[in-house]
LUMLODO-989206 format. One record per residue (C-alpha): residue number from 1; residue in three letters; x, z, y. Coordinates in steps of 0.001 Angstrom, whole numbers, plus 500000, padded with zeros to 6 digits. Layout:
N
NODE; NUM; ala; X; Z; Y
...
//
This chain:
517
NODE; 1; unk; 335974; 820731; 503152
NODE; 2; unk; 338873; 820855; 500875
NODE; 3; unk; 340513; 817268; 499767
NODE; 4; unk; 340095; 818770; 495605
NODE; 5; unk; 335805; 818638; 496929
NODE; 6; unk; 335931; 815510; 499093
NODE; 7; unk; 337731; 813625; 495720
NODE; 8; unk; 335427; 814529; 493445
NODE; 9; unk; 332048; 813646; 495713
NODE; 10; unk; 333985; 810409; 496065
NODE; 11; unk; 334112; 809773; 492302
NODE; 12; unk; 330719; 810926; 491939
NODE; 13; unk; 329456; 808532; 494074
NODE; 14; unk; 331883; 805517; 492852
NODE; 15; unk; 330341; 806323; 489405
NODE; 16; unk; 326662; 806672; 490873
NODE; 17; unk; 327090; 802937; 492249
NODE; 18; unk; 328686; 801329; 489304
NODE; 19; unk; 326873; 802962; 486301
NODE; 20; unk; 323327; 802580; 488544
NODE; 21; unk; 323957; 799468; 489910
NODE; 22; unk; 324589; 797989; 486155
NODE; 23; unk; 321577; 799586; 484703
NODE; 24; unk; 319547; 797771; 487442
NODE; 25; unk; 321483; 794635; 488096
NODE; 26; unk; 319436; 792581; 484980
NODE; 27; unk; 316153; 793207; 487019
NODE; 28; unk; 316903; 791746; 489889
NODE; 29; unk; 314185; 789017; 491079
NODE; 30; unk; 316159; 786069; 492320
NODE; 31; unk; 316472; 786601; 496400
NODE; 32; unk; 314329; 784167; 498536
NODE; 33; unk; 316053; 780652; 499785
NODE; 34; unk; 314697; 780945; 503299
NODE; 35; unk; 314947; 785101; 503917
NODE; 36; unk; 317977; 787090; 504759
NODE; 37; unk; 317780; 790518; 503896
NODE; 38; unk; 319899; 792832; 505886
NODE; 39; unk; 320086; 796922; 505757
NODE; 40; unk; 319780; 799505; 508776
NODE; 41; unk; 321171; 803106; 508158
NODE; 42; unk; 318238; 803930; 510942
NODE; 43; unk; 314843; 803454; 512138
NODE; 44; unk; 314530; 801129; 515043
NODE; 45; unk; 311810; 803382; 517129
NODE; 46; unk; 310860; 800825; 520217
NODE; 47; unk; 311342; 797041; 520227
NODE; 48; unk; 309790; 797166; 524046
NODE; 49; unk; 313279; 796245; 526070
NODE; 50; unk; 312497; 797663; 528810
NODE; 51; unk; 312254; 801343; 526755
NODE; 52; unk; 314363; 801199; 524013
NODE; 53; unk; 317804; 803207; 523701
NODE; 54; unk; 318186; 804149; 520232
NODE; 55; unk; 321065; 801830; 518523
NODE; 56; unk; 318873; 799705; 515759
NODE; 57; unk; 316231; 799341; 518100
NODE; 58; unk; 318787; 797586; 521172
NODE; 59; unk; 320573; 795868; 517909
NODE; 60; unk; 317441; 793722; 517163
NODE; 61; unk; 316306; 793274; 520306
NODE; 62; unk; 318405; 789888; 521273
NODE; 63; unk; 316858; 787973; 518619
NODE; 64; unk; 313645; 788346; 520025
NODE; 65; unk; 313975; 788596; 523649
NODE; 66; unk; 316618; 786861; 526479
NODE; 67; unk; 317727; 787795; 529628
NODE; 68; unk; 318726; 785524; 532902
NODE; 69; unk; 322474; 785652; 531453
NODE; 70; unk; 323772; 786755; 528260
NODE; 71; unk; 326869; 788845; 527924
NODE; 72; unk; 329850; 787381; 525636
NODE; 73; unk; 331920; 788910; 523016
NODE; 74; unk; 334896; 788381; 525789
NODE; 75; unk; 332829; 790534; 528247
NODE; 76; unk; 332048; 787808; 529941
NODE; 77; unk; 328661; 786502; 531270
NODE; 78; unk; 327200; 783044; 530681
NODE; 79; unk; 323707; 781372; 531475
NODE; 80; unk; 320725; 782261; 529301
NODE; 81; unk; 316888; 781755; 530890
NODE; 82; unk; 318573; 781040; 534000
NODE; 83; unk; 320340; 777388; 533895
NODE; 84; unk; 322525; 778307; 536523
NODE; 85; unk; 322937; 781179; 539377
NODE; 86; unk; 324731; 781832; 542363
NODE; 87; unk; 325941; 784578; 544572
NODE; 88; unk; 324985; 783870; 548158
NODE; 89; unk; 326325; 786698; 549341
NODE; 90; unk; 327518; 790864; 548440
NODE; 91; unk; 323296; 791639; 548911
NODE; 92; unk; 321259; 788114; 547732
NODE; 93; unk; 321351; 786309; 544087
NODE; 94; unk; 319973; 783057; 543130
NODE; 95; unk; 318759; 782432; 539757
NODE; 96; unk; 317367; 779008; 538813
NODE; 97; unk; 315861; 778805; 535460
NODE; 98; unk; 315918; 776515; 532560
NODE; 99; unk; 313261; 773429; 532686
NODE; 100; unk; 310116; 773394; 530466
NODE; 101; unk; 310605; 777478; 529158
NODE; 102; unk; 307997; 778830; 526951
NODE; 103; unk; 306746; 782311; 525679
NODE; 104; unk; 306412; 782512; 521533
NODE; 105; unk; 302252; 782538; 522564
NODE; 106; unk; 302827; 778974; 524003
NODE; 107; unk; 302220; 780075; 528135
NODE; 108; unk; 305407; 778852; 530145
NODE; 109; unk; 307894; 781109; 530971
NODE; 110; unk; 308009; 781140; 534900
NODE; 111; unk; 310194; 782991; 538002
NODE; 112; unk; 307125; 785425; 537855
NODE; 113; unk; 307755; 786538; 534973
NODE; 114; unk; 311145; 787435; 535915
NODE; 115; unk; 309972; 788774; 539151
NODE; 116; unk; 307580; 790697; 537230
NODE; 117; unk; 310018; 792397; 534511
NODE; 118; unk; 312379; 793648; 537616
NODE; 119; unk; 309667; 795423; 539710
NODE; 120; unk; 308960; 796864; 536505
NODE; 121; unk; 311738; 798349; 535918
NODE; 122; unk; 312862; 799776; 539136
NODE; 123; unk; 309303; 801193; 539758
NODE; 124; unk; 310592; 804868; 539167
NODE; 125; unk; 306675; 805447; 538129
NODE; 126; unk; 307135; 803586; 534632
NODE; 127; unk; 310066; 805672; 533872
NODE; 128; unk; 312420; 803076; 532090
NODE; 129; unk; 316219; 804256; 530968
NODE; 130; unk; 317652; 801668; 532860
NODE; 131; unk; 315207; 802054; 536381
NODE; 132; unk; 318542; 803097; 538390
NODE; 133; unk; 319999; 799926; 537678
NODE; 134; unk; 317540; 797778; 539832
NODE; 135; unk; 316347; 800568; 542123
NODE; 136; unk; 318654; 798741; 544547
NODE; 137; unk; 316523; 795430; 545043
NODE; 138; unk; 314658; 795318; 548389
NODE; 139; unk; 313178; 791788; 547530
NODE; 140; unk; 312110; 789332; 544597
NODE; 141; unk; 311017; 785950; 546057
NODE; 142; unk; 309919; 783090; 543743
NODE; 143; unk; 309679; 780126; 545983
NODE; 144; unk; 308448; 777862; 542824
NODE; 145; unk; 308273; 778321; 539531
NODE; 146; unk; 311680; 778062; 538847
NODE; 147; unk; 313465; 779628; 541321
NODE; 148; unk; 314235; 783668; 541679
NODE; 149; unk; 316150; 784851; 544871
NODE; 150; unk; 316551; 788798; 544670
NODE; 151; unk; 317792; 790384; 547797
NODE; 152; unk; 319549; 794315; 547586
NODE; 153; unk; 319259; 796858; 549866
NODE; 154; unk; 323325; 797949; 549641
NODE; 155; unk; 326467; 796216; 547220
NODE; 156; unk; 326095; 796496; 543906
NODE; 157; unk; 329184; 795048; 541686
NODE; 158; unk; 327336; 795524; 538383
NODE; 159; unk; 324777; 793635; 539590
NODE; 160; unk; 324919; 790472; 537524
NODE; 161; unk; 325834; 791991; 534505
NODE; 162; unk; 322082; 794065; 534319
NODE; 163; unk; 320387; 790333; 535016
NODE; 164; unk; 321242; 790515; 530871
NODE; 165; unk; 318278; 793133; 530839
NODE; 166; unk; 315302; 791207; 528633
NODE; 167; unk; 312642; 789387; 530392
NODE; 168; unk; 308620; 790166; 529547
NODE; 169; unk; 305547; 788185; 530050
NODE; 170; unk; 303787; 788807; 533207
NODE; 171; unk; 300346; 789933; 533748
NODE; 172; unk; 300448; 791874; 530480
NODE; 173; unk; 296631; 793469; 529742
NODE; 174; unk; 298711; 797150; 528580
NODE; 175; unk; 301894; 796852; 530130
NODE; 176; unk; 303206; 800544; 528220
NODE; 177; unk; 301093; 799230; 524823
NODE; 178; unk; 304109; 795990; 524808
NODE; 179; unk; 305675; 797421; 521853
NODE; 180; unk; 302599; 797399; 519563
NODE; 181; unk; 302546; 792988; 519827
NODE; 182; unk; 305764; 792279; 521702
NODE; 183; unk; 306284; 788684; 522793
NODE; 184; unk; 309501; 787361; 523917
NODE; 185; unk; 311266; 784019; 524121
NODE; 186; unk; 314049; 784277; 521491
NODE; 187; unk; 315097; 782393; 518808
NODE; 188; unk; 313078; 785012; 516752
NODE; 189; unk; 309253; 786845; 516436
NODE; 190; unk; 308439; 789700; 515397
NODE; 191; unk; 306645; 789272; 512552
NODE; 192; unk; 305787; 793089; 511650
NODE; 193; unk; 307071; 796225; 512486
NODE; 194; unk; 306504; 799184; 510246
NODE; 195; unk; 308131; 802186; 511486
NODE; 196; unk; 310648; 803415; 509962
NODE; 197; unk; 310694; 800999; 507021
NODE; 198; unk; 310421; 797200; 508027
NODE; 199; unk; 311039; 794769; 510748
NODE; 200; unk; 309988; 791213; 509934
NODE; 201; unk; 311257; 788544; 511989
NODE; 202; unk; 310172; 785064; 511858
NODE; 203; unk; 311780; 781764; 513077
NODE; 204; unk; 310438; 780174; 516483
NODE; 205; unk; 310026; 776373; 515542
NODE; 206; unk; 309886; 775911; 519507
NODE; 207; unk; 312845; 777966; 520538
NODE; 208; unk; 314856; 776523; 523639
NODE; 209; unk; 317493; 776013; 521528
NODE; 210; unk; 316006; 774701; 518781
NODE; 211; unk; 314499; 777137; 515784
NODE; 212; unk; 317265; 779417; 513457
NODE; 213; unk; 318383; 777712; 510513
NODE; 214; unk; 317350; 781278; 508928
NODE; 215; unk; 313280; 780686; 508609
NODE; 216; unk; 313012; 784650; 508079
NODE; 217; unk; 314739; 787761; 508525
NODE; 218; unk; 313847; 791197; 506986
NODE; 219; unk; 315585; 794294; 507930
NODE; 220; unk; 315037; 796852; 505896
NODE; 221; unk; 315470; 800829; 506873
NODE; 222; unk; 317090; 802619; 503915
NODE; 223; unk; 318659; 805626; 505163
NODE; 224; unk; 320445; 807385; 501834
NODE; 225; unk; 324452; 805228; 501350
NODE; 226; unk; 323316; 805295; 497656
NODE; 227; unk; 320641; 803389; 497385
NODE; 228; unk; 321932; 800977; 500325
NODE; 229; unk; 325058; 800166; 498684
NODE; 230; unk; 323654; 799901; 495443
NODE; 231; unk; 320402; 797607; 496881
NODE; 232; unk; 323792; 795791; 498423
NODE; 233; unk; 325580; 795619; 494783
NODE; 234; unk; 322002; 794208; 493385
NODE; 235; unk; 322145; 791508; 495276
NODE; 236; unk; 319070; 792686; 496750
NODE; 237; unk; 320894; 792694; 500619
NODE; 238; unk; 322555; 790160; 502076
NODE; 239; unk; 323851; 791751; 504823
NODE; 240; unk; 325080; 795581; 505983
NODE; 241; unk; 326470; 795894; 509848
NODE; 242; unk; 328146; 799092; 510563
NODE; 243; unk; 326824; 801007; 507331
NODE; 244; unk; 328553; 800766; 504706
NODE; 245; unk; 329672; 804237; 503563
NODE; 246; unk; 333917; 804157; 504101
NODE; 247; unk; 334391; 805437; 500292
NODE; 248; unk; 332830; 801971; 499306
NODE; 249; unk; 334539; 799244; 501650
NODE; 250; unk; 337123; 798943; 498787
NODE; 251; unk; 334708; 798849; 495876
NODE; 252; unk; 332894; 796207; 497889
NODE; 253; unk; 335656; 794013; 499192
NODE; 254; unk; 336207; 793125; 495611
NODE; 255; unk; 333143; 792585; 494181
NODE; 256; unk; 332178; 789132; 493432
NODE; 257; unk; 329430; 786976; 495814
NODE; 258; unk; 330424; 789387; 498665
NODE; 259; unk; 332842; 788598; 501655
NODE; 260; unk; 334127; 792249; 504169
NODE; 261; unk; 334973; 791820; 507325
NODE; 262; unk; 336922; 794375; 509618
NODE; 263; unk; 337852; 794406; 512986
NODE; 264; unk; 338798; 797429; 515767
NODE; 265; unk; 335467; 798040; 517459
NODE; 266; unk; 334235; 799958; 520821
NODE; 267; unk; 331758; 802095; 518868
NODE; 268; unk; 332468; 805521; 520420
NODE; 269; unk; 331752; 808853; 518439
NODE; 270; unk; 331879; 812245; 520389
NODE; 271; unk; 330865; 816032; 520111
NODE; 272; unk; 328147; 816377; 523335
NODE; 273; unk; 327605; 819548; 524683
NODE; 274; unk; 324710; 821003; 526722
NODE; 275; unk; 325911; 821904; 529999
NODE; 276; unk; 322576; 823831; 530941
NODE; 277; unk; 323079; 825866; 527595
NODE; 278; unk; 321187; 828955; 528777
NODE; 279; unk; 323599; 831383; 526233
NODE; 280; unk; 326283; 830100; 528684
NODE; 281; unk; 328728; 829559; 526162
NODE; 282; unk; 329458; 825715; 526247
NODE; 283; unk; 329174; 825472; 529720
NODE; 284; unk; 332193; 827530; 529689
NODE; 285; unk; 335225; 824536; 530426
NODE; 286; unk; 337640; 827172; 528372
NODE; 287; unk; 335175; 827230; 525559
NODE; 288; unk; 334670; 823611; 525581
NODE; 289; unk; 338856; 822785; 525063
NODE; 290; unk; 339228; 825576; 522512
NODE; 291; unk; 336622; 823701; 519951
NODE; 292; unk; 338077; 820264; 521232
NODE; 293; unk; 341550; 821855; 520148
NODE; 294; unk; 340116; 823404; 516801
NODE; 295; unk; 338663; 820080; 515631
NODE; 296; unk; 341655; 817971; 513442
NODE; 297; unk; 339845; 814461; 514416
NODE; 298; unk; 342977; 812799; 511939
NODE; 299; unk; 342084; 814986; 508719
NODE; 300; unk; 338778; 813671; 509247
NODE; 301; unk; 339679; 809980; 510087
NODE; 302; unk; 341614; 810007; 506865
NODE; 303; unk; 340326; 812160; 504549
NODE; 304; unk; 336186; 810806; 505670
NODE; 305; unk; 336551; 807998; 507321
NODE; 306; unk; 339424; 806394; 504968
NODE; 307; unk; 341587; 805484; 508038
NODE; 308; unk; 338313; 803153; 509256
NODE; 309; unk; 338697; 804726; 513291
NODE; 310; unk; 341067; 805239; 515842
NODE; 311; unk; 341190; 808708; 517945
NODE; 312; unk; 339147; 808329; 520591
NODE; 313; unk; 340467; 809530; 524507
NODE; 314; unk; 336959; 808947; 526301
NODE; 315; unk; 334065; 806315; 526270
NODE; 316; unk; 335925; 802793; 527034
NODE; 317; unk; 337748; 801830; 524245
NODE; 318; unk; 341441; 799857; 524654
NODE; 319; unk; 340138; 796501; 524873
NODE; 320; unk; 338186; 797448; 527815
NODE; 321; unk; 339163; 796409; 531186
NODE; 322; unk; 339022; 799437; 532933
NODE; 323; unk; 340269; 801816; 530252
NODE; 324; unk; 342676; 804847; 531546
NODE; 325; unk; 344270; 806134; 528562
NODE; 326; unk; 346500; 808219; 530497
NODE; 327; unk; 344415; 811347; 530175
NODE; 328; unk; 344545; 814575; 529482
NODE; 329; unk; 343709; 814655; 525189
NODE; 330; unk; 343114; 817947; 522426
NODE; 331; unk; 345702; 817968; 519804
NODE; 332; unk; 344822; 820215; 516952
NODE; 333; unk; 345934; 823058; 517755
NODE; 334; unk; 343873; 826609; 516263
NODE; 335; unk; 346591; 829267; 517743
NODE; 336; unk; 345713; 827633; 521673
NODE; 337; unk; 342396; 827368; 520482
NODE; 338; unk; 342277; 830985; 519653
NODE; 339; unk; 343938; 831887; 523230
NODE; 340; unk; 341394; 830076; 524847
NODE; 341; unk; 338820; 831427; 523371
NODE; 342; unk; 340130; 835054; 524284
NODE; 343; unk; 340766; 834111; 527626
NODE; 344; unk; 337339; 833149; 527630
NODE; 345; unk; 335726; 836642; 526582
NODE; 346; unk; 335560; 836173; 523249
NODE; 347; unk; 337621; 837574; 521109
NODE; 348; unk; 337944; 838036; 517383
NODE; 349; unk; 336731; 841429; 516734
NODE; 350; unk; 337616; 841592; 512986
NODE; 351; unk; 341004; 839131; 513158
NODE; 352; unk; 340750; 836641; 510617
NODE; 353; unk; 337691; 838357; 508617
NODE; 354; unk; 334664; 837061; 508328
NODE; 355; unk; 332691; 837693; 511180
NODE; 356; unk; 332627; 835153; 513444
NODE; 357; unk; 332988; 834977; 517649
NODE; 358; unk; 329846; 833203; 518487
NODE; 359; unk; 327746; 831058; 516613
NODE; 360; unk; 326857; 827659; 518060
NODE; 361; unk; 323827; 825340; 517014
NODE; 362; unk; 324971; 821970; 515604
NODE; 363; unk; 322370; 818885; 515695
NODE; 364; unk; 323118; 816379; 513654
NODE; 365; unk; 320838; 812968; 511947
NODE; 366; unk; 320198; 812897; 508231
NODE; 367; unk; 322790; 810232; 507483
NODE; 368; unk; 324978; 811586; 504961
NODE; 369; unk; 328491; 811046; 506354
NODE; 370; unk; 327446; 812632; 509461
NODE; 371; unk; 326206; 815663; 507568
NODE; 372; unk; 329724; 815229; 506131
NODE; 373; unk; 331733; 815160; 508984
NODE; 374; unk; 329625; 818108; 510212
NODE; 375; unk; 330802; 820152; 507001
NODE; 376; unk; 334127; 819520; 507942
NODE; 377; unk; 334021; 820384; 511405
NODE; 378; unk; 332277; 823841; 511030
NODE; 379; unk; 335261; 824631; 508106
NODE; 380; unk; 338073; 823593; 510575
NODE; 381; unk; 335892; 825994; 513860
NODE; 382; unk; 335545; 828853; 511418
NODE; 383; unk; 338806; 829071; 511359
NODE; 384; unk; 339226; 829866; 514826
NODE; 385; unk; 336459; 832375; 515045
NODE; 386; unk; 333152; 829923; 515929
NODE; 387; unk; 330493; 829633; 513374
NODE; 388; unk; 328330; 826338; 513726
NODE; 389; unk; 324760; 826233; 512589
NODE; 390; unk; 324310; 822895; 511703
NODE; 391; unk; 320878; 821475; 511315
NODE; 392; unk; 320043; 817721; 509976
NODE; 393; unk; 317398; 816124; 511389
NODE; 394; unk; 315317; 812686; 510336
NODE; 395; unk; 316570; 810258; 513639
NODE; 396; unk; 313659; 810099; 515544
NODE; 397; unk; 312933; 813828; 515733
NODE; 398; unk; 316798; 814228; 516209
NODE; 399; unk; 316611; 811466; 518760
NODE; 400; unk; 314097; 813089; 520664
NODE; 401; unk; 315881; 816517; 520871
NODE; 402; unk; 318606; 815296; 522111
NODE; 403; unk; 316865; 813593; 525042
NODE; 404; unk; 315211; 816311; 525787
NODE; 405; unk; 318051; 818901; 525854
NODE; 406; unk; 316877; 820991; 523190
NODE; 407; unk; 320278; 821145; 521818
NODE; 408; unk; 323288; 823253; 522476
NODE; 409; unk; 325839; 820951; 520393
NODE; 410; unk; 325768; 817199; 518819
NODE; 411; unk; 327439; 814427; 517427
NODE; 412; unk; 326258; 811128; 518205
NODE; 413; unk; 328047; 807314; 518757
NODE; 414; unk; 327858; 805017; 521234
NODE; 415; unk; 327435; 801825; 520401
NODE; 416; unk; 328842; 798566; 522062
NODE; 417; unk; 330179; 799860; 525243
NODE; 418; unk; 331541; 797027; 526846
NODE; 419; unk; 330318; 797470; 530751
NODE; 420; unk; 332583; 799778; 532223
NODE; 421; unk; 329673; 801008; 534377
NODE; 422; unk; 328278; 802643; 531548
NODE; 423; unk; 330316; 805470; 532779
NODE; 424; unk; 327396; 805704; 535308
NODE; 425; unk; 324746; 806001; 533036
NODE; 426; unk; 326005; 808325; 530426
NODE; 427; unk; 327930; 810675; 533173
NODE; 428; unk; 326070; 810636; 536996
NODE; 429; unk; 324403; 813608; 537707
NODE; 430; unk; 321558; 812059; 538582
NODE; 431; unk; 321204; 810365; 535089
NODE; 432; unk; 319655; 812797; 533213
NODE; 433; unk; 317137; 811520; 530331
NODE; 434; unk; 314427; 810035; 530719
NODE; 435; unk; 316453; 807720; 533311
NODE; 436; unk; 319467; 808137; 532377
NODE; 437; unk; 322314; 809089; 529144
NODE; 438; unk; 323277; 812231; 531039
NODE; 439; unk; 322218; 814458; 527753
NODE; 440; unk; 324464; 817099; 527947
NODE; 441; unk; 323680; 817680; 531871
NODE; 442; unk; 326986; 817239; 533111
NODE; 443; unk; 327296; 817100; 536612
NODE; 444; unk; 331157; 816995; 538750
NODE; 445; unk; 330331; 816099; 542926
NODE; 446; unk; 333804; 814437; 542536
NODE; 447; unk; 332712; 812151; 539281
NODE; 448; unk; 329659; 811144; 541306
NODE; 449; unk; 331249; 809939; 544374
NODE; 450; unk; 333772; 807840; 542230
NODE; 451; unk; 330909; 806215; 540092
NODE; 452; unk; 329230; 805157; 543507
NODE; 453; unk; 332167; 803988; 545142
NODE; 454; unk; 332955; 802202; 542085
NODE; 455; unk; 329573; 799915; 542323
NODE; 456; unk; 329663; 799200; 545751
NODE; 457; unk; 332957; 797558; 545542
NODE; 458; unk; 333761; 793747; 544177
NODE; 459; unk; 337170; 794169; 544153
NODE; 460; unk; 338027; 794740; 540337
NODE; 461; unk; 341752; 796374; 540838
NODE; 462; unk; 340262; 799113; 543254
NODE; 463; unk; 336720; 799373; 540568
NODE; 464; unk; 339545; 800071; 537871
NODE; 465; unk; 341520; 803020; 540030
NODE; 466; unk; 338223; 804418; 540305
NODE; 467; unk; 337234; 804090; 536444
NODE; 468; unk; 340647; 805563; 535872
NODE; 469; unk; 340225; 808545; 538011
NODE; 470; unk; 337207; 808869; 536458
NODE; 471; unk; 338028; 809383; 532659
NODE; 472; unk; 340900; 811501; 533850
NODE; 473; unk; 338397; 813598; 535399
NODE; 474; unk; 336121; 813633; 532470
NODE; 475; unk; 338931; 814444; 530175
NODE; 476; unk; 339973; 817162; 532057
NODE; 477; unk; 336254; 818929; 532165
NODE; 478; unk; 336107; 817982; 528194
NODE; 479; unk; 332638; 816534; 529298
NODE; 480; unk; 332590; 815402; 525752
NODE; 481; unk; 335465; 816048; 522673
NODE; 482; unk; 336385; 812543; 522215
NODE; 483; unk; 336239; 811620; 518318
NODE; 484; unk; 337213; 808534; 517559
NODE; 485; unk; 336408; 804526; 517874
NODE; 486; unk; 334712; 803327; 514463
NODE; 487; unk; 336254; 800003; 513053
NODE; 488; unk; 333339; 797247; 512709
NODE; 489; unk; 332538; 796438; 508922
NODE; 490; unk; 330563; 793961; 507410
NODE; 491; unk; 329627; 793350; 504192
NODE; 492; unk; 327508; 790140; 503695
NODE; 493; unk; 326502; 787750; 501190
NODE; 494; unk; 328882; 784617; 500481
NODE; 495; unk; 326338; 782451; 501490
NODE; 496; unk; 325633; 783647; 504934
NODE; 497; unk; 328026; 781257; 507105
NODE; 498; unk; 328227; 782337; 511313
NODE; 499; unk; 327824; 785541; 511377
NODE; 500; unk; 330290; 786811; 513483
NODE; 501; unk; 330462; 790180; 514650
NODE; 502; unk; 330014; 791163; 518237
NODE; 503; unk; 331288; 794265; 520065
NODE; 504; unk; 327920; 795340; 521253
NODE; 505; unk; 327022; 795842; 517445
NODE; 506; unk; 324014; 793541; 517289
NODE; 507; unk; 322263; 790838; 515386
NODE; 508; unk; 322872; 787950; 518127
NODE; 509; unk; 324635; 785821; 515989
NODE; 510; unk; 321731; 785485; 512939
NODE; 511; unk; 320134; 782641; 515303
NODE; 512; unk; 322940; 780369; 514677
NODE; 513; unk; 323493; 781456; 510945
NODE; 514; unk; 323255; 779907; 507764
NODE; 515; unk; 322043; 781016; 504451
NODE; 516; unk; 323110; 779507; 500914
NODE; 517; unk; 321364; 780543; 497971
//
């Protein structure tokens, strides 16, 4: 895309928002006293925790539902259901839970539930995402109602950061129908849920902690940056996480009634590949560097993204504890990029005409500055010889493709990666969808043996070596072509006072919130 283009769809849509949003700003109905209205860029497809992967869905999900710890915007743990815990010893954990806990349908809130939600989830039969992460407890005893002692069958260093997984009720009549009348024992219920449009929560009058000063909460999926930024302008939204289009942050940090905040995030944006790709061209490593070295990530960070992300070297960002950025990284560079490519059997049989190498498929969502940054990646790979077929897709069918591995290239971001042992579950070869994040198929013997070692040891300097060897690893393979980390942004109302933005991206922080109208 040249910069003359990308200017003028900028005006276009400066103009769209300002001339729009005054037409329409003397219609507004006055904004209820006791709602907050906030905007998703997606559609939140399962509010069941012990299923749900996609990004909106995960983001809601801790104002509903708690776990026997909670995980801090430090990265560290603290108490949740449980009141306190301890570690016995490397195989057996004791949880004791708070006094007098309820579900939001009034039953108490007991160790069997807990025991109840683990054997669920590391029954490999109900095929959760996250079964690998307690298929290493032998034994859940509940010696009263309060107590939980779970005993492994090897180490597992991770351990007590999964017991922030989201407990269920026992003894549920459907347990795979959960989603459909969810009940949890957050500071939030779920009011109604219609797919891909609403999510209604309600206050819990009888929450542990006492109920959200927020009675209500609506989040609303609008997908299109127009008509979310100018619903935002309206006054009709009071608060945008993570979606607000980068050409706008400026026109909205001035705008009166509305407050921006910014900070470096963890949000991780990469090009995937399918390593099973049955044309055999991106499972070529050669293939793989030569787009990661045609691919300018800075034009795009500066000319889309307005300077709003850092590049990215591999899935833990800076701030992370175990990061290794001492890596091998893809400067843009089309001449090695071209070299590669020849070594790699393809070469350029018309020179810089116009018929291309290959051509790759491209998967991308709907979302308009992904279909943007995917307009400016094919320009910068056509110049190197690879045509990309892009195709948009709504999220959930897009979603669903790429679990499946009907893909041969994507974008997507993760979001909120804070546990280091996510390296496990997005890069094992044994964590391949529906189990796992393993999309692309990647398998390395080497990686494995690393990302086991790495959870059967406590000892946090020799867990970071192994992290580090790790991403070097990774790097080297160009498992994925590292993009870039997305800065957090915020745009909210004046009168919303606590929010504070978390690293894992979601909407913890409402329950403590206050709304001024």
């Amino acid at each position: 895309m040249t910069k003359k283009r990308f200017d003028l769809r900028l005006c276009l849509a400066v103009i769209a928002l300002l001339l729009v949003g005054s037409l329409l700003a003397c219609g507004s109905e006055p904004p209820p006293a006791d709602t907050l209205r906030v905007a998703l860029d997606g559609n939140p497809t399962d509010l069941d925790p012990r299923y749900a992967t996609d990004a909106n869905s995960t983001r809601i999900i801790p104002l509903v539902y708690e776990g026997l710890l909670t995980d801090l915007p430090s990265g560290e743990l603290a108490p949740a259901l449980a009141e306190r815990f301890e570690v016995v010893d490397p195989l057996t954990y004791r949880f004791v839970l708070r006094a007098g806990l309820r579900w939001q349908d009034g039953r108490p809130l007991t160790s069997a539930d807990v025991a109840a939600t683990f054997r669920f989830l590391a029954d490999p039969a109900n095929k959760c995402p996250s079964q690998d992460d307690y298929a290493r407890i032998a034994v859940i005893e509940t010696p009263d109602e309060r107590t939980v002692v779970v005993r492994l069958r090897e180490p597992f260093s991770p351990f007590l950061m999964k017991m922030t997984r989201a407990i269920v009720p026992a003894n549920l009549p459907d347990p795979h129908a959960f989603a459909a009348q969810p009940i949890g024992s957050g500071p939030y219920r779920l009011a109604s849920f219609d797919r891909g449009r609403r999510v209604v929560l309600e206050a819990w009058p009888e929450y542990r902690g006492g109920p959200p000063p927020i009675r209500r909460v609506v989040f609303d999926v609008i997908a299109n940056d127009t008509s979310r930024m100018l619903r935002l302008k309206k006054g009709e939204i009071d608060l945008v996480v993570n979606a607000v289009p980068p050409y706008a942050v400026r026109f909205f940090a001035r705008l009166p009634g509305l407050r921006l905040l910014r900070q470096p995030g963890v949000n991780y944006s990469y090009l995937g590949f399918n390593f099973a790709d049955p044309h055999g061209l991106v499972s070529d490593a050669r293939v793989r560097r030569a787009i990661a070295h045609a691919i300018d990530r800075r034009q795009i960070i500066k000319a889309v993204l307005f300077d709003m992300a850092q590049p990215a070297t591999g899935l833990l960002a800076p701030s992370n504890w175990a990061y290794d950025g001492a890596v091998r990284t893809y400067a843009y560079d089309p001449a090695l990029a071209k070299r590669l490519l020849d070594e790699a059997g393809h070469p350029d049989s018309d020179g810089d005409g116009p018929l291309p190498r290959f051509t790759l498929s491209y998967k991308t969502s709907t979302n308009k500055l992904r279909m943007r940054i995917a307009e400016v990646m094919a320009e910068q790979l056509a110049r190197v010889g690879i045509r990309l077929e892009r195709r948009s897709l709504e999220w959930g069918a897009f979603f669903a493709d790429i679990k499946s591995g009907n893909f041969q290239t994507y974008t997507l971001t993760w979001v909120g990666v804070t546990d280091p042992d996510q390296l496990y579950y997005v890069f094992h070869s044994s964590m391949r969808p529906p189990t796992g994040g393993n999309r692309g198929r990647y398998a390395n013997a080497q990686v494995d043996r690393w990302l086991e070692d790495a959870r059967r040891t406590f000892d946090r300097a020799e867990r970071q070596r192994l992290y580090g060897l790790v991403q070097k690893q990774l790097a080297e393979d160009c498992a994925y072509v590292s993009l870039w980390w997305t800065d957090d942004v915020v745009a909210l109302t004046d009168g919303l006072d606590g929010f504070v933005i978390n690293p894992l991206g979601d909407f913890r922080s409402l329950a403590a919130a206050r709304l001024r109208r």
